[in-house]
C-alpha positions in Angstrom: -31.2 35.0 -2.2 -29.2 32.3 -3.5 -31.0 28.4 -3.3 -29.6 26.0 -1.1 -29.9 22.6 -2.1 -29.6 19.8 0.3 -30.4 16.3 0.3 -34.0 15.6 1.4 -34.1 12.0 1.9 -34.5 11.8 5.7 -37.8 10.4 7.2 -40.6 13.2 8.0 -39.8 13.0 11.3 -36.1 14.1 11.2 -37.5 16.8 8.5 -39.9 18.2 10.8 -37.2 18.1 13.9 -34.6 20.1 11.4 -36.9 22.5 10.7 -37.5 26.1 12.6 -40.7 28.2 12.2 -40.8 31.5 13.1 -38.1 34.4 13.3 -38.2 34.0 17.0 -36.9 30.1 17.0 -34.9 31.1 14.0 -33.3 33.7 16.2 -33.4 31.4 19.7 -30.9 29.0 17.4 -28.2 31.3 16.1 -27.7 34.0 19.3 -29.2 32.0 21.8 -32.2 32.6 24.3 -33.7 35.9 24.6 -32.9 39.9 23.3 -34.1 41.3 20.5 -33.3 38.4 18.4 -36.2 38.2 16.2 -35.3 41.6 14.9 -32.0 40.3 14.0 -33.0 37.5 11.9 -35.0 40.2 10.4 -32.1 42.3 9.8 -30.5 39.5 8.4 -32.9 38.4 5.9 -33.3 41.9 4.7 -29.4 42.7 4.5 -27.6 39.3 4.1 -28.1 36.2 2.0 -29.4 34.2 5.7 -30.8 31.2 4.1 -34.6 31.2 5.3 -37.8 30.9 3.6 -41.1 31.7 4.0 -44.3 28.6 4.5 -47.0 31.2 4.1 -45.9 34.4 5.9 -43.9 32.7 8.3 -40.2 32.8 8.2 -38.6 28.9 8.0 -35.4 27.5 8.0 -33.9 24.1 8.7 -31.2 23.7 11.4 -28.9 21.8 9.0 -28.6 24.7 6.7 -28.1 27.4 8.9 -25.5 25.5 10.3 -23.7 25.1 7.0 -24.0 28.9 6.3 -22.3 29.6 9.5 -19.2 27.5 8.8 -19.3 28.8 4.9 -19.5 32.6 7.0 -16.3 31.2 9.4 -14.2 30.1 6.2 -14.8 33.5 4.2 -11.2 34.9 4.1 -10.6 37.7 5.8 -6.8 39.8 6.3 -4.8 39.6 8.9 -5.7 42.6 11.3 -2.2 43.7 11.0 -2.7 44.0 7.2 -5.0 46.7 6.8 -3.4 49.6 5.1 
């Protein structure tokens, strides 16, 4: 997994409020409430470069980042569908 860098000069307080513990809030974030969405972040961290990491054995990430990996995943360029030979 690549490192993501971002700026870290926000007060503890806005630090702590960015941040997500667990693969359960980590999945309540990007699909939403309920499902199987702590298997999918687990997916995800196994098969894609999801930027997460681990405070002892539990699965972190911060809001900020997540968010910037989604719009970096809605910029990749993709064909046109009627382009596909």
């Amino acid at each position: 997994m690549e490192p993501h860098t971002v700026a870290n000069n926000a007060p503890s307080s806005e630090l702590a409020d960015d941040l997500l513990r667990g693969a359960s809030e980590i999945g309540d974030f990007i699909f939403g409430k309920g499902g199987s969405n702590r298997r999918k972040v687990y997916y995800l961290a196994e098969c894609s470069r999801l930027p997460i990491f681990r405070l002892g054995s539990v699965l972190c990430a911060r809001r900020s980042v997540l968010m910037q990996w989604i719009a970096g995943q809605e910029n990749r360029i993709m064909p046109p569908r009627g382009d596909i030979r």
